[in-house]
C-alpha positions in Angstrom: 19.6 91.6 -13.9 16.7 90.3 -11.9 13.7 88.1 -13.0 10.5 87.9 -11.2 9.2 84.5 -12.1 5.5 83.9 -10.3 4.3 80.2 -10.2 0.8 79.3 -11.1 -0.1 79.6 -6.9 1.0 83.5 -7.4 4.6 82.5 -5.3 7.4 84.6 -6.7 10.4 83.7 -7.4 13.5 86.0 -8.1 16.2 85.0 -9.7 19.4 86.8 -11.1 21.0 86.6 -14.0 23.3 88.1 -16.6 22.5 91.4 -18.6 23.3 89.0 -21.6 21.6 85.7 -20.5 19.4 83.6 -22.4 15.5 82.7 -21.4 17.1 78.6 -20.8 19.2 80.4 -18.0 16.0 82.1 -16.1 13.9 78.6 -16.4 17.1 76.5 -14.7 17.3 78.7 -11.9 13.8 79.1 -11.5 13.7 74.9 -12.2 16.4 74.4 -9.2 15.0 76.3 -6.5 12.0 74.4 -7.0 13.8 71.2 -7.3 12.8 70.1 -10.7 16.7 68.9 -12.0 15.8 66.8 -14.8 12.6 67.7 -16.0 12.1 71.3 -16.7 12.0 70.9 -20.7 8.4 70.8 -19.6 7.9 74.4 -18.4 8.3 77.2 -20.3 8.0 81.2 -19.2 5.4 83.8 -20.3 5.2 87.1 -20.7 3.2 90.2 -22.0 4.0 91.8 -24.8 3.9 95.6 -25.3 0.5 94.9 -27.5 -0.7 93.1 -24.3 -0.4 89.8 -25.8 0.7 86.4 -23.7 3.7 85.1 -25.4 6.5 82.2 -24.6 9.8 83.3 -23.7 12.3 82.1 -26.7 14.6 80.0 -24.1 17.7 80.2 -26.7 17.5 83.6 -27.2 18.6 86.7 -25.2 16.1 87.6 -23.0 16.4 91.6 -22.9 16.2 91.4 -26.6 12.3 89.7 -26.2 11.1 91.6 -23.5 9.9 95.3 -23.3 11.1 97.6 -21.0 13.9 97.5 -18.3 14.7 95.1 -15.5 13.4 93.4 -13.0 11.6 91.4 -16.0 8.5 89.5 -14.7 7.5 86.4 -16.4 5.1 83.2 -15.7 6.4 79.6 -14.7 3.5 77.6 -16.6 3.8 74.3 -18.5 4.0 73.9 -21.9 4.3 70.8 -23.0 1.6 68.4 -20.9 2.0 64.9 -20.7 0.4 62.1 -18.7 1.2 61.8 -14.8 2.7 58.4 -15.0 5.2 59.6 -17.3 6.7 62.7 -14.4 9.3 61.5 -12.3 9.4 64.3 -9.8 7.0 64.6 -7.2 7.9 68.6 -7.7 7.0 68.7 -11.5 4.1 67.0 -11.1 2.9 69.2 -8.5 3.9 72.0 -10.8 1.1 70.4 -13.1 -1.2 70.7 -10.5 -1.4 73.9 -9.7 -2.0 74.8 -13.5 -4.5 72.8 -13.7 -5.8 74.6 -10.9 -5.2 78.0 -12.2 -6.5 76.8 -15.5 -10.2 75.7 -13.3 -9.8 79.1 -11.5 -9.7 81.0 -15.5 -12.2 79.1 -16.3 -10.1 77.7 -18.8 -10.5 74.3 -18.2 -14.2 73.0 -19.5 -15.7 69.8 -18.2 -18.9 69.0 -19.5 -19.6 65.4 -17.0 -20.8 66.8 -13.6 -19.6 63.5 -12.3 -15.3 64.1 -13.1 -16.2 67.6 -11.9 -17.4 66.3 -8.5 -14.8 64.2 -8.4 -12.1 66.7 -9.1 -13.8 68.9 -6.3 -13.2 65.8 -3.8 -9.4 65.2 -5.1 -8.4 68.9 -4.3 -10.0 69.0 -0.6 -7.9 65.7 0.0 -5.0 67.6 -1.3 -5.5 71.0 0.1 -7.5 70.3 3.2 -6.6 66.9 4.0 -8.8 64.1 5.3 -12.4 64.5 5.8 -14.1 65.7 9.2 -17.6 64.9 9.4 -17.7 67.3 12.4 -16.6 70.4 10.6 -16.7 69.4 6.9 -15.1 71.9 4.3 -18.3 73.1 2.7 -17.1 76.5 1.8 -14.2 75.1 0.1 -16.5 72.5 -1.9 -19.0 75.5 -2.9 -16.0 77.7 -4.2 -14.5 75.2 -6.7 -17.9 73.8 -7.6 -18.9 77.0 -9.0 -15.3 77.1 -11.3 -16.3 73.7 -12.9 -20.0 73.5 -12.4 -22.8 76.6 -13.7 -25.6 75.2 -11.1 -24.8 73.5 -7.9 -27.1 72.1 -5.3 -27.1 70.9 -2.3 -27.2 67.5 -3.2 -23.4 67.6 -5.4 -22.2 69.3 -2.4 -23.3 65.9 -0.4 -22.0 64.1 -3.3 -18.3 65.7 -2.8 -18.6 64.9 0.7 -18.9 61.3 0.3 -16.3 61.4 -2.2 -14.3 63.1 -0.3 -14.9 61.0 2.9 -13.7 57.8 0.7 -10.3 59.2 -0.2 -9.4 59.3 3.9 -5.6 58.4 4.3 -4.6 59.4 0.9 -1.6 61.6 0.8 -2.1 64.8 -1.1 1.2 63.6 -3.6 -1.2 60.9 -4.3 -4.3 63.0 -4.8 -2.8 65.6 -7.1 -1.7 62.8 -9.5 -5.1 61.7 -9.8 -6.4 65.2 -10.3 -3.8 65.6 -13.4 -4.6 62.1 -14.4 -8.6 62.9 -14.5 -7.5 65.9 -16.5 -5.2 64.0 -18.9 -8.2 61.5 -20.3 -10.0 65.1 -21.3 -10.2 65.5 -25.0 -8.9 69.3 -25.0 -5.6 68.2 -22.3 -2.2 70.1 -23.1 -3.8 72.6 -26.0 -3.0 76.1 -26.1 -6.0 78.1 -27.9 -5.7 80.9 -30.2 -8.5 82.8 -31.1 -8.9 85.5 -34.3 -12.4 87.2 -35.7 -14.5 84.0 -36.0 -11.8 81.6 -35.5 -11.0 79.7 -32.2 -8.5 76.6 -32.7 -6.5 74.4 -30.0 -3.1 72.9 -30.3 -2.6 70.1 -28.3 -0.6 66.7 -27.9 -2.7 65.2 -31.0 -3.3 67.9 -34.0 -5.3 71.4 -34.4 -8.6 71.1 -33.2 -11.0 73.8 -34.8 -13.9 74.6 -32.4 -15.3 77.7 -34.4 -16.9 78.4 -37.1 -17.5 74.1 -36.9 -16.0 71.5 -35.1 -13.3 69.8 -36.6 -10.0 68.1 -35.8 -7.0 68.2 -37.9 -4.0 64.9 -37.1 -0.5 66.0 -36.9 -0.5 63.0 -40.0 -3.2 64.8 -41.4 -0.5 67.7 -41.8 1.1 68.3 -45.1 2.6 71.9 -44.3 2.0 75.2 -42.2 3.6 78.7 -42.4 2.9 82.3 -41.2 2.5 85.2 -44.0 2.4 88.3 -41.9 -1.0 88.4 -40.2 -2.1 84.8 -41.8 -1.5 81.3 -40.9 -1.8 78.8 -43.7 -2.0 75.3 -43.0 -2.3 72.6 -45.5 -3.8 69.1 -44.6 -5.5 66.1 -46.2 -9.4 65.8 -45.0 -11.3 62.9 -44.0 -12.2 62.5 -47.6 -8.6 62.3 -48.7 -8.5 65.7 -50.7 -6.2 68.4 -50.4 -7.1 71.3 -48.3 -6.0 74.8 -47.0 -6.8 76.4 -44.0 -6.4 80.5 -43.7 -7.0 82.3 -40.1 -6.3 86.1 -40.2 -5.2 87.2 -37.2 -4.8 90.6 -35.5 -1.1 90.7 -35.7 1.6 88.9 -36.9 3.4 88.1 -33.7 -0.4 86.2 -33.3 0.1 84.0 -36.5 3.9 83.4 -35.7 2.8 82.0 -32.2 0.6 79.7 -33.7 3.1 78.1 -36.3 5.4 78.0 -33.7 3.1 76.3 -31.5 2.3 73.7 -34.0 5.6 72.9 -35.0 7.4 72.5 -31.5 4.2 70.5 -30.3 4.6 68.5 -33.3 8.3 68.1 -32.7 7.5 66.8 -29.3 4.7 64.9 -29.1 5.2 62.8 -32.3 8.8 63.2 -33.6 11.7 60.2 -32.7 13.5 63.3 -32.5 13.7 66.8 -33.3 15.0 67.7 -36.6 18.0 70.2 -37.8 15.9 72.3 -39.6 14.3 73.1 -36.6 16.7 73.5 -34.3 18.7 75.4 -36.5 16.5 77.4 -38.1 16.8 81.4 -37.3 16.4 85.0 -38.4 18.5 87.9 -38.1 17.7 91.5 -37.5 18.6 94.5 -40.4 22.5 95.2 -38.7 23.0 90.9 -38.7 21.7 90.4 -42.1 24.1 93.3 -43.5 27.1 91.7 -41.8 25.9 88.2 -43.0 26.9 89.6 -46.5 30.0 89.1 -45.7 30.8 86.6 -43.1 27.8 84.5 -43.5 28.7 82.6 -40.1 28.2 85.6 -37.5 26.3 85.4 -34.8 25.4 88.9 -34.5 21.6 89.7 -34.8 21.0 85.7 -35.1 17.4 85.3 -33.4 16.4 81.5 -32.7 12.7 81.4 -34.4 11.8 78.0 -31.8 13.5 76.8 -28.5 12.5 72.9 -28.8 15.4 70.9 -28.5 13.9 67.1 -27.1 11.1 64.7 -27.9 8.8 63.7 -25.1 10.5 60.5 -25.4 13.8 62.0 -25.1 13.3 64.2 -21.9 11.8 61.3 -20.1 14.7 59.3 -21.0 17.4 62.0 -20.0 15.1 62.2 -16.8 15.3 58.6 -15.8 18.7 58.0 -16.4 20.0 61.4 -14.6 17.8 60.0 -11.5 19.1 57.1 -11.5 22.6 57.4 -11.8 22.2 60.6 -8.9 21.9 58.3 -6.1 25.5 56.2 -7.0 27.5 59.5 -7.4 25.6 61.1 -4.4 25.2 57.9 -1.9 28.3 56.3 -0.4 25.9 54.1 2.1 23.7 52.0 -0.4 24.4 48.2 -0.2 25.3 46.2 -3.1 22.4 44.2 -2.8 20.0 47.5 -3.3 22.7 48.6 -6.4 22.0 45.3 -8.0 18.3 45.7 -7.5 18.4 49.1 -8.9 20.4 48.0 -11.9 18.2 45.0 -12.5 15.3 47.4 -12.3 17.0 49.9 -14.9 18.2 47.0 -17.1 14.1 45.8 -17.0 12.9 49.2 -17.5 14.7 49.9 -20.8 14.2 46.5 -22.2 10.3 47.4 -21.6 10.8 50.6 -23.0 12.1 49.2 -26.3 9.9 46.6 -26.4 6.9 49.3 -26.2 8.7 51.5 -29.4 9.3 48.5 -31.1 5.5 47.9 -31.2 4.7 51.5 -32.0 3.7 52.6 -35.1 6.4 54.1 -37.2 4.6 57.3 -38.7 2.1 58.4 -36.3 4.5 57.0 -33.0 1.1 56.8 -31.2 -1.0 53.8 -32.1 0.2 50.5 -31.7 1.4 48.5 -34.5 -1.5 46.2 -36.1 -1.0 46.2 -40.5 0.4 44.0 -42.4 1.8 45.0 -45.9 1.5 42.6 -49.0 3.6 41.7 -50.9 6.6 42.6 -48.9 5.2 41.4 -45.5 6.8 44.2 -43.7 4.5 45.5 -40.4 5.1 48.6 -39.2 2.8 50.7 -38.8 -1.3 51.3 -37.5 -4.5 50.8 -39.5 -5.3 54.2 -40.1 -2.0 55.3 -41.4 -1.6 52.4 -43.8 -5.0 53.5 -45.3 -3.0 56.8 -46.5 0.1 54.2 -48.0 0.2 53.1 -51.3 4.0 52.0 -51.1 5.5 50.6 -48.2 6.7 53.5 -46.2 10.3 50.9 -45.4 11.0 49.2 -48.8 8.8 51.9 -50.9 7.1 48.7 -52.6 4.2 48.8 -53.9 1.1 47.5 -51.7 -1.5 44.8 -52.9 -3.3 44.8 -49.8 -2.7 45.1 -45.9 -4.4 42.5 -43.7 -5.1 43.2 -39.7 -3.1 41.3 -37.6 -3.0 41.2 -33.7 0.7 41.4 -31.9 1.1 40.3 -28.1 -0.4 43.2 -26.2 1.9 44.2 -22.8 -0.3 43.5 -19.1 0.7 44.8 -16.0 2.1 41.6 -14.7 4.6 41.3 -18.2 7.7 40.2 -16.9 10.7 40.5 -18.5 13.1 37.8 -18.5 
């Protein structure tokens, strides 16, 4: 069967694949002819529901058995899990980021209260779409079009402003200027969060927590997070507050594919942005339809009607990893001409690379895997994790003894310059 898979630049892709294939099947293909080998536990593929409803393509699942109607099945290349430029490999995926972000100005998704980022953004995406400046014939029309996306009033002065901007960024190559359009994006407070909205309700999962923008304005840590689950129509979440008291949180939404998007949202962004790695009971964890669940009776190990309730199989941590080390042994099995000299250098490089790398975990905080490491426990001495998540201890998270008191202390921070010997 065929799949018509549109990028965020409207380009469509088709791709073919078996009447019984799975949605991980479509996004490899799709991955390929783009040239993204390594990285495409990034992306993920949308599609409308028969309600009307965006939804994520189960990758694990069947894909007939998601998707209403009959083939050619059309579905969305967009990404899914957003994480800083510096950590893409690819020139391809990151200009895969990119464009969303530039679909996500054209939606008006993407809000940016400073006038001065938006300005700048405006100058990044000439350079990368129209190339160096010309003060004879400058791109005007092109600044006016994306100033009105970010900006509600524009003048002639911001469009002088982009100019200049614009002018200062000759001889950058438009790789170069889409990284620092994603990288302007990335410092934004609402970067990577899908929003859900209900009667009165509007939340956004990102990289960090649940932030709740209506009815008030309130964010919600993933270590904040005691449990969540779906009931039907209703999304339950319970958390600690600021005050360090139990509390629930209840959005009714208007179906219950809604409220399952949600928890599934939250727990496979929680799986990979703070996670080590992703657990069993995640990856494992499944429903079956009414003809499966009779057979189950009996043979309790069938696979018939099994449906995969979340597709998230790698960390953050993890993908990058399996990305770098699937680039860099590709050149020795593909490459017959390099010189020893440039292996050794490459190996060296690779050797310094994952010392840094463990160096940089090892300094991370053990429960959020976020802030860096800066507590000291009492009486047992151990340090492992940040300031704000020892406030919520009261036994040491490694030896479960009890604490007297935790004292600040400051590790050797890593410059630019570190060498590692």
């Amino acid at each position: 069967m065929w799949c018509l898979v549109s990028q965020p630049n409207s380009v469509i892709i088709e791709v073919e694949v078996g009447a019984k294939a799975k949605g991980q099947e479509c996004l490899e293909k799709v991955c390929s002819c783009l040239g993204i080998n390594n990285e495409s536990d990034y992306f993920g593929l949308k599609y409308q529901s028969v309600k009307g409803q965006d939804c994520w393509l189960n990758l694990r699942n069947p894909i007939e058995r998601q998707v209403g109607g009959v083939a050619p099945y059309r579905f969305g290349l967009r990404v899914k899990f957003w994480v800083p430029p510096h950590l893409i490999l690819q020139d391809t995926t990151r200009h895969q980021f990119y464009l969303h972000v530039r679909l996500d100005i054209m939606e008006g998704k993407l809000k940016i209260e400073n006038p001065e980022i938006s300005l700048k953004l405006v100058a990044l995406m000439a350079q990368a779409e129209t190339g160096d400046f010309e003060p004879v014939c400058p791109p005007l029309s092109f600044y006016t079009q994306w100033c009105q996306y970010l900006i509600d009033s524009i003048n002639d002065e911001m469009l002088e402003k982009v100019a200049t901007l614009h002018n200062a960024m000759k001889g950058m190559k438009p790789s170069a200027a889409e990284y620092w359009i994603v990288k302007e994006v990335s410092t934004l407070e609402s970067f990577g969060e899908e929003i859900f909205i209900s009667k009165g309700t509007t939340m956004g999962i990102g990289p960090h927590g649940i932030t709740l923008y209506e009815p008030q304005n309130q964010s919600i840590p993933y270590t904040a997070i005691r449990s969540a689950a779906s009931h039907r129509r209703v999304f339950q979440l319970c958390y600690t507050n600021t005050d360090n008291e139990d509390a629930v949180l209840e959005v009714k939404f208007d179906s219950s594919l809604a409220a399952t998007a949600v928890y599934r949202a939250l727990t496979e962004k929680h799986a990979f942005y703070s996670c080590e790695t992703v657990r069993g009971a995640v990856t494992a964890q499944f429903i079956r339809d009414l003809k499966g669940t009779i057979v189950s009776i009996f043979n309790e190990s069938t696979p018939l009607g099994k449906k995969y309730v979340f597709d998230i199989r790698r960390t953050c941590r993890e993908v990058h990893d399996n990305a770098r080390r699937a680039l860099y042994q590709a050149p020795n099995e593909t490459t017959s001409g390099v010189t020893t000299a440039t292996q050794h250098k490459c190996h060296d490089e690779s050797n310094a690379g994952e010392k840094l790398a463990r160096l940089m975990d090892a300094l991370t905080c053990r429960i959020c895997m976020d802030a860096a490491i800066d507590t000291v426990f009492f009486p047992c001495s151990h340090v492992i994790c940040c300031g704000k998540c020892a406030e919520r201890c009261e036994t040491c998270p490694l030896c479960r003894s009890h604490i007297e008191t935790a004292k600040r202390v400051y590790l050797p921070t890593l410059e630019h310059d570190f060498v590692l010997s």
